[in-house]
C-alpha positions as CSV (number, residue, x, y, z in Angstrom):
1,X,0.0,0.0,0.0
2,X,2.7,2.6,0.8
3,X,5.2,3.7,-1.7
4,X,8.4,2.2,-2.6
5,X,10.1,5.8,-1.9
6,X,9.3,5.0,1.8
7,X,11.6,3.0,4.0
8,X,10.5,-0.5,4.5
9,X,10.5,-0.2,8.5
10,X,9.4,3.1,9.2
11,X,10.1,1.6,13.3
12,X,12.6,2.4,15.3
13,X,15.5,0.7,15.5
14,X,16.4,-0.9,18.8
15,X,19.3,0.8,19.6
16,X,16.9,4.5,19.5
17,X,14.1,2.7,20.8
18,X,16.4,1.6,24.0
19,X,18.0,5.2,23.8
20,X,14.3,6.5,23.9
21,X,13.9,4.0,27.1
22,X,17.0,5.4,28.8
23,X,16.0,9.0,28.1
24,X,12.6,8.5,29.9
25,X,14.3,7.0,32.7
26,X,17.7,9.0,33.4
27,X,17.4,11.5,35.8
28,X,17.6,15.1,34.6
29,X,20.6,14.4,31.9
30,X,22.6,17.2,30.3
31,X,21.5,17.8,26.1
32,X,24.4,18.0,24.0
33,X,22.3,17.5,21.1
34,X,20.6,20.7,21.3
35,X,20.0,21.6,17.9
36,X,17.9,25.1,18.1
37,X,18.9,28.4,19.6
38,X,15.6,29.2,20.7
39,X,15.6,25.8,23.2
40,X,19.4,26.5,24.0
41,X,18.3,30.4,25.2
42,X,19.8,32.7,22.2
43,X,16.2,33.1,20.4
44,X,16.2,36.7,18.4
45,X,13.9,39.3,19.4
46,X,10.9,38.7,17.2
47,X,8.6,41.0,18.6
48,X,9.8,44.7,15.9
49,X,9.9,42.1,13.1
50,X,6.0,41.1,13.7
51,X,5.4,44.5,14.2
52,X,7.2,46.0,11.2
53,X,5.8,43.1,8.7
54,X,2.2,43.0,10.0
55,X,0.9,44.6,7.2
56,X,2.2,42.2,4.9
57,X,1.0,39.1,6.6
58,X,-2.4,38.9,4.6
59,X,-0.8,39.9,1.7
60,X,-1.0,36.8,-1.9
61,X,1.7,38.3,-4.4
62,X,2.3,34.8,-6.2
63,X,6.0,34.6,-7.2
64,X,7.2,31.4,-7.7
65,X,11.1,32.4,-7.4
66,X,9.4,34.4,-4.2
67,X,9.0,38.4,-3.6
68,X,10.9,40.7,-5.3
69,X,11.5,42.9,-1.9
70,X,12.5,39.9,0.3
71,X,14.9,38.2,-3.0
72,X,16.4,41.8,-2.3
73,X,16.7,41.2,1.5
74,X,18.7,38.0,0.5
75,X,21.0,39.7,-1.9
76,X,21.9,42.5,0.8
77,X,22.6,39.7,3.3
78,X,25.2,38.3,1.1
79,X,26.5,42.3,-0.3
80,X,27.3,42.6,3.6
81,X,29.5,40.0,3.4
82,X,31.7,40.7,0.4
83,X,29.1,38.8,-1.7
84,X,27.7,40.0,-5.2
85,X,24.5,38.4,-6.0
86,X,21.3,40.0,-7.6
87,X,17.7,39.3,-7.1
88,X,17.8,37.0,-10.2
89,X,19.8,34.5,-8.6
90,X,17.7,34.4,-5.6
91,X,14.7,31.8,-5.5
92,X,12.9,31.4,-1.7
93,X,11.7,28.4,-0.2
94,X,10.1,27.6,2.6
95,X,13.4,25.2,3.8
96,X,17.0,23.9,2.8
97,X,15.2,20.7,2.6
98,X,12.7,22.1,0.0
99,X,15.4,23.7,-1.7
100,X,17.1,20.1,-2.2
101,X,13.8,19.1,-3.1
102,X,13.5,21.7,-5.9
103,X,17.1,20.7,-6.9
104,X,16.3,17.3,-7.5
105,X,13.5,17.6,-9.1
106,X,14.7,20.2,-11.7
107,X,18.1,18.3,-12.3
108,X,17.4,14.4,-11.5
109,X,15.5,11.7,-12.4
110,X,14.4,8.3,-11.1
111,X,17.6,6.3,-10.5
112,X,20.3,9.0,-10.4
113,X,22.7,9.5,-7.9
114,X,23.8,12.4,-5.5
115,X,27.2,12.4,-4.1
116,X,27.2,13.5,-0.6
117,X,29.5,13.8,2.2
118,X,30.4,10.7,4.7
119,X,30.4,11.1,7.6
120,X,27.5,13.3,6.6
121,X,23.9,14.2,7.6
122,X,21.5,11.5,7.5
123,X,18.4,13.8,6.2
124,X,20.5,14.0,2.7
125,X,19.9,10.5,2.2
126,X,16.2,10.4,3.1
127,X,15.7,13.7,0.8
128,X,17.3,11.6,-2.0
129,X,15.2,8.4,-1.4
130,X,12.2,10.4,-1.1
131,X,12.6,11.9,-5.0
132,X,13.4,8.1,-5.9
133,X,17.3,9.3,-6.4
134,X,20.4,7.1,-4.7
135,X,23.1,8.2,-2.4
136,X,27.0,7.8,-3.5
137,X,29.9,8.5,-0.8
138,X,32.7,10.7,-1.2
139,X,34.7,11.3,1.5
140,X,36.0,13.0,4.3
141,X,39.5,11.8,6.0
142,X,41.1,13.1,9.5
143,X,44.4,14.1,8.7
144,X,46.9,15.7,10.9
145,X,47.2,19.9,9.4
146,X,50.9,19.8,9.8
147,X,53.9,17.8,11.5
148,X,52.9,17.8,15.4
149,X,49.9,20.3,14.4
150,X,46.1,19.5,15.3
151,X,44.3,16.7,13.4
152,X,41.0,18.2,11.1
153,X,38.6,16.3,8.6
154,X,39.8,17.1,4.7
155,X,38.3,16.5,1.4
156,X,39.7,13.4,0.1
157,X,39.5,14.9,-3.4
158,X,40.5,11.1,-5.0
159,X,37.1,9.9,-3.6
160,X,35.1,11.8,-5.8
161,X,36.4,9.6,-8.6
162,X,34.7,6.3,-7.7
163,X,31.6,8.7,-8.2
164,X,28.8,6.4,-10.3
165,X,27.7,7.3,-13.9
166,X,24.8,8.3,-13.2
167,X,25.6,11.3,-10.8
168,X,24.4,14.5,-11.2
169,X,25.0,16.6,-8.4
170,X,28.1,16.6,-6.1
171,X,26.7,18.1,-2.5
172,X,29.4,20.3,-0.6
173,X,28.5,20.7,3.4
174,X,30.5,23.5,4.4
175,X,30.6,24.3,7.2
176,X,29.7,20.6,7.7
177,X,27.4,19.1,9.8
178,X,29.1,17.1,11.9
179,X,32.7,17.5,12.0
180,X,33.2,21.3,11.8
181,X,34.9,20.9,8.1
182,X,35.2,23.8,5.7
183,X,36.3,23.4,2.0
184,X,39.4,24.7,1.1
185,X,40.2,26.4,-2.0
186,X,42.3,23.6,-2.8
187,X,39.4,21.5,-2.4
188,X,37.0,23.8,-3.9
189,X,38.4,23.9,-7.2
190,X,38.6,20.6,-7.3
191,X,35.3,19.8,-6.8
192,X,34.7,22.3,-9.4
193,X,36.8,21.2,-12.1
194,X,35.2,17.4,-11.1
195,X,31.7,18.9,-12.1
196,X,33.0,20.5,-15.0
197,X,34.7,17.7,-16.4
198,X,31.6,15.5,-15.5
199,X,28.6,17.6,-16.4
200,X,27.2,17.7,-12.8
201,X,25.6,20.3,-10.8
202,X,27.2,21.6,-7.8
203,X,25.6,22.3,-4.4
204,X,26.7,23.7,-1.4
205,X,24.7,23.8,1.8
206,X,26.1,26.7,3.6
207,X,23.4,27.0,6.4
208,X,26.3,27.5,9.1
209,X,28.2,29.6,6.7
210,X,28.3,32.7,9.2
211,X,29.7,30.7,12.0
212,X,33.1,29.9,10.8
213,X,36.1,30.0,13.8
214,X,39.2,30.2,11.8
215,X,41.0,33.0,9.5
216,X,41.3,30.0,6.9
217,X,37.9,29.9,6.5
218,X,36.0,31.8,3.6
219,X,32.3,30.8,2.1
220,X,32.9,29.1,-1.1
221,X,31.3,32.0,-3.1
222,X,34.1,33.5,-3.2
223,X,36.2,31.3,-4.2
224,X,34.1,30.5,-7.3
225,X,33.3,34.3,-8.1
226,X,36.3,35.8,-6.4
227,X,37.8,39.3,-7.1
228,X,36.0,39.2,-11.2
229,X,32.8,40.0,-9.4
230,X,33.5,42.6,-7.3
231,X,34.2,45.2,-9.7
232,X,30.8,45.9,-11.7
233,X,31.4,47.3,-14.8
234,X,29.1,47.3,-18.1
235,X,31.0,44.5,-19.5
236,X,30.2,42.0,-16.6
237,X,26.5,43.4,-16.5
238,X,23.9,41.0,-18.0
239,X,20.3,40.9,-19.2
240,X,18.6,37.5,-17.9
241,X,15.0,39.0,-19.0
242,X,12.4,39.7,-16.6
243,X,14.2,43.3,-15.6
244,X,16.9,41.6,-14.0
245,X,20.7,43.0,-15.2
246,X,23.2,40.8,-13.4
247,X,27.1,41.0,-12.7
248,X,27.3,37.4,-15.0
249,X,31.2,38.2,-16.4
250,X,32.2,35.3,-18.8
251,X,34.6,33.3,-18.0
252,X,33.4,31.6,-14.4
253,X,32.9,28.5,-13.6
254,X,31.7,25.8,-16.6
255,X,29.0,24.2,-14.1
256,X,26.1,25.5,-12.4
257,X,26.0,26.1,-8.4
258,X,23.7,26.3,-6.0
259,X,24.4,27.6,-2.1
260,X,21.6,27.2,0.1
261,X,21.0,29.0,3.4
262,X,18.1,30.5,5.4
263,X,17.0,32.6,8.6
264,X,17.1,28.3,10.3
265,X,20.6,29.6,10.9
266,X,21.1,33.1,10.0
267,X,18.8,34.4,12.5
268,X,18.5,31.4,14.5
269,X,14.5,30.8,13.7
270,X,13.7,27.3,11.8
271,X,10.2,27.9,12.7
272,X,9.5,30.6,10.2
273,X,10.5,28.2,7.7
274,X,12.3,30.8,5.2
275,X,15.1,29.5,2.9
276,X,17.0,30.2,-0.3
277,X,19.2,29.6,-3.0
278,X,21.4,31.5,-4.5
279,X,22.8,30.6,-7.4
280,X,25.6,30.9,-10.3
281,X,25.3,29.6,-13.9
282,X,27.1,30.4,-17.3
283,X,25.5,32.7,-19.2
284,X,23.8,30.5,-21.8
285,X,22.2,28.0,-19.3
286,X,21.0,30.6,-16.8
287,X,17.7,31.7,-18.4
288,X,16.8,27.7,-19.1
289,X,17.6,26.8,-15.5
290,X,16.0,29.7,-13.9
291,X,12.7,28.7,-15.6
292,X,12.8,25.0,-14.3
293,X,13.6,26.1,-10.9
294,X,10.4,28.9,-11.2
295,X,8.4,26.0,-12.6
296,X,8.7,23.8,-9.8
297,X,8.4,26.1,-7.2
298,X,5.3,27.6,-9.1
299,X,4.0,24.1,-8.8
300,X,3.9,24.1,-4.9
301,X,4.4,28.1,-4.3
302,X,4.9,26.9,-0.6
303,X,6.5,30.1,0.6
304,X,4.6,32.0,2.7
305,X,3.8,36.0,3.2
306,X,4.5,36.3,6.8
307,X,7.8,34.3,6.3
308,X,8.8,36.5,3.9
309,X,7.6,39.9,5.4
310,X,10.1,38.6,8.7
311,X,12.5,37.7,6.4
312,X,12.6,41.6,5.3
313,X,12.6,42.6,8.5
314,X,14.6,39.9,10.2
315,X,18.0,39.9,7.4
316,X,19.1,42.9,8.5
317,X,19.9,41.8,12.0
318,X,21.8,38.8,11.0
319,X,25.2,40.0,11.7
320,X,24.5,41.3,15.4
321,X,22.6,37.4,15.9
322,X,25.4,35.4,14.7
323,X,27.7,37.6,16.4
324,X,25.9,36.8,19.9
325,X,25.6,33.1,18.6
326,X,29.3,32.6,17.7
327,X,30.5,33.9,21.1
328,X,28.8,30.9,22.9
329,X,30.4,28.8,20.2
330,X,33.4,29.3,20.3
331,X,33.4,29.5,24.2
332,X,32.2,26.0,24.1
333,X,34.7,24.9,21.6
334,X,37.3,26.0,23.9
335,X,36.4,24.3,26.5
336,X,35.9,21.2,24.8
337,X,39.1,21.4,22.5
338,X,40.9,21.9,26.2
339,X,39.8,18.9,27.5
340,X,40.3,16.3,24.7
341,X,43.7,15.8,23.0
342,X,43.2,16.8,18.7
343,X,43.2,13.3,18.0
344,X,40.1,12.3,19.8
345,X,38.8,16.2,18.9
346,X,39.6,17.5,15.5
347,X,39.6,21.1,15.0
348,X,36.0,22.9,14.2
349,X,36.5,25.4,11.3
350,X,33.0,26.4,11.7
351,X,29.3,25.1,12.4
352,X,27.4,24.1,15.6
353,X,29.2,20.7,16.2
354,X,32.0,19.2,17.1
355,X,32.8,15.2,17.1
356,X,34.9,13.4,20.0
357,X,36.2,9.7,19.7
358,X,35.7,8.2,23.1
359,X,36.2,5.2,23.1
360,X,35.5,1.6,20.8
361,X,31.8,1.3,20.4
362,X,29.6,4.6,20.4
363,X,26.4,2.7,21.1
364,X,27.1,1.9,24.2
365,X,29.0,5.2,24.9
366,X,26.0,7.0,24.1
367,X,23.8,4.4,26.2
368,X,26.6,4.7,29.0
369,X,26.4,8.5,28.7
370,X,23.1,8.8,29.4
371,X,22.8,6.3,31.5
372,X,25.5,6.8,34.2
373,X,26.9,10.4,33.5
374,X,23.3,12.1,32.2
375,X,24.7,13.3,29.3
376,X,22.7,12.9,26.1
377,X,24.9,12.9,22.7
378,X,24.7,11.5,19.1
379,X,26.5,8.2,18.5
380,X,28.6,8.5,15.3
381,X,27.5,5.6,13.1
382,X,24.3,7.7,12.3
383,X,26.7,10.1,10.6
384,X,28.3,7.3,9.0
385,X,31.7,7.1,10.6
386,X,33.9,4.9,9.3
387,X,35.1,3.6,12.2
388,X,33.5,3.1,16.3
389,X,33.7,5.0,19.1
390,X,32.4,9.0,17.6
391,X,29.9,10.8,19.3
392,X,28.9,14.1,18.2
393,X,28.3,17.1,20.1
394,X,26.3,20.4,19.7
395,X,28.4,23.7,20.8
396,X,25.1,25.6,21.0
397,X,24.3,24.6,25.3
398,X,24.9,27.2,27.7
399,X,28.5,27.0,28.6
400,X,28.4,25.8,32.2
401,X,26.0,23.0,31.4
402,X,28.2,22.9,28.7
403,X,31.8,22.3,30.9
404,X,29.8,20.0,33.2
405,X,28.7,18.2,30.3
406,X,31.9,18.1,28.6
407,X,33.4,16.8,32.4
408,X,31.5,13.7,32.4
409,X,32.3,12.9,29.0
410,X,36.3,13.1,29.7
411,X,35.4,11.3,33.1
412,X,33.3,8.1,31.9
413,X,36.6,8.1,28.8
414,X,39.3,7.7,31.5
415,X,37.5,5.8,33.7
């Protein structure tokens, strides 16, 4: 009766269902898996945004790439970063996991295959399954930075070769969810040059993209536009039709690109379910892709007004959020990268997570965890790990329950 894009046991598995068990039983327990800043006490002040956007909440202006004023909104968040995007590149959606949705609709059919990250996210997969698509592995090795320097998860660019025919979009996580891994430019024009050479699209979830902790670290836009886009002269300027003149020069990238984001991250609010893509695409497949994308969206036009009236109002207090945001996260990196030696902690380059190897079987870590030190984490084999003993941690808990947290966890791994 159900359909064959559904798993075929939509149950629990035994090890959540016992982790479920243990959860209902522990004693007040410690939740390093805190995943929103509204339940980890760093909501944004929504109360000017409602107010400023009222007006706009009962307001139906179908547009299937999404309205005009908040596409705008979008392309000021990025010019305030060094970014050069236009409203044109901009399409809204009501998630990142719509967007993919949109994505692999427009660019996939039955049977083809993304290439996504391992250890990675689990949703990817179960986006993929869900648009009858498969799930091929490229991946991501620890690697000591430099003689005696700190151990950090790299793009093992060779990977990307065993990639199956019928792949057509390579998925970059960066910063990625969960080990705290930015791509490189090294990396980066790699990946590029892979797509290129293998007519695939190129996507990059960048939903922690404000939140990176190193120098090193810059969002992949500009390595794929870099300094060509930031002087706008008539040459570079562009007419995709529809009133839209963008900075397009010739010469970028052969492949398309996609980087998605939203206010999940950017203003710390996955409940008003606003995302986007922005995206880059040489000049004579723009127009054709920017239809499909408008097609499907028109399809669903699942966006709605008041999530695009806060998004207006809401963008422009992005910076002073994440700025609040990073403090706590890098205070809790700190303490953690303190207590646990580089090899059993790899550097974060950015993101809300950090991974920790404690030990030979993260099961029963995580079951231990609970159980005996009331501290709830994510074992590592649901990112895919290669190898036991990973748990993952969210750097968004208040920092003293955080250093508590992060005490029992160091204590239960010498004991």
């Amino acid at each position: 009766m159900l359909s064959s894009r559904l798993p075929k046991d939509l149950s629990p598995s035994p090890f959540f269902a016992e982790l479920e068990r243990a959860k209902a039983e522990s004693a007040p327990f410690i939740d390093m898996t805190v995943s929103s800043p509204v339940k980890a006490g760093l909501p944004i002040d929504l109360d000017a945004a409602v107010d400023e956007g009222r007006e706009s909440f009962g307001c139906w202006n179908p547009d299937a790439a999404g309205w005009k004023s908040a596409r705008e909104a979008v392309v000021e968040y990025y010019r305030e970063r060094g970014g050069n995007f236009d409203a044109g590149q901009i399409i809204l959606t009501a998630s990142t996991s719509e967007a993919y949705s949109v994505l692999f609709k427009a660019f996939c059919d039955p049977g083809d295959v993304i290439l996504t990250p391992m250890p990675g996210y689990p949703l990817l997969d179960t986006l993929a399954q869900l648009e009858h698509l498969e799930c091929a592995p490229y991946f991501l090795e620890l690697r000591r930075k430099t003689c005696g320097g700190e151990f950090r998860f790299v793009l093992d660019t060779d990977s990307l070769l065993a990639a199956p025919e019928r792949a057509k979009i390579l998925l970059l996580v960066s910063p990625h969810n969960p080990t705290g891994h930015c791509v490189s430019r090294e990396g980066w024009n790699a990946a590029v040059h892979f797509c290129e050479e293998n007519n695939l699209i190129l996507v990059v979830d960048e939903v922690f993209g404000d939140y990176g902790f190193s120098p090193e670290v810059r969002r992949s836009w500009e390595y794929a536009l870099d300094d060509r886009r930031k002087t706008i002269d008539e040459s570079n300027i562009w007419d995709a039709g529809g009133g839209d003149f963008i900075n397009l020069p010739e010469g970028g990238p052969k492949c398309p690109i996609f980087w998605l984001n939203g206010l999940s991250k950017a203003v710390g609010s996955p409940q008003l379910k606003l995302g986007w893509m922005a995206f880059y695409a040489p000049r004579e497949k723009f127009e054709e892709i920017r239809a499909a994308l408008e097609f499907v969206e028109d399809a669903y036009l699942s966006v709605s007004a008041p999530a695009q009236a806060l998004g207006i109002s809401l963008l422009p207090k992005a910076a002073a959020y994440e700025s609040r945001v990073k403090e706590r996260l890098l205070q809790n990196w700190q303490t953690l990268r303190e207590s646990f030696p580089s090899k059993y902690c790899p550097e974060v380059l950015g993101g809300w997570y950090a991974v920790v190897r404690l030990g030979e079987d993260d099961e029963e870590l995580t079951l231990r965890l609970l159980k005996e030190k009331h501290v709830l984490v994510q074992p590592g084999f649901f990112f895919d790990f290669d190898e036991d003993g990973w748990v993952v941690v969210s750097l968004l808990q208040e920092p003293a329950q955080f250093k508590e947290a992060v005490a029992r966890m160091r204590a239960l791994a010498q004991g």
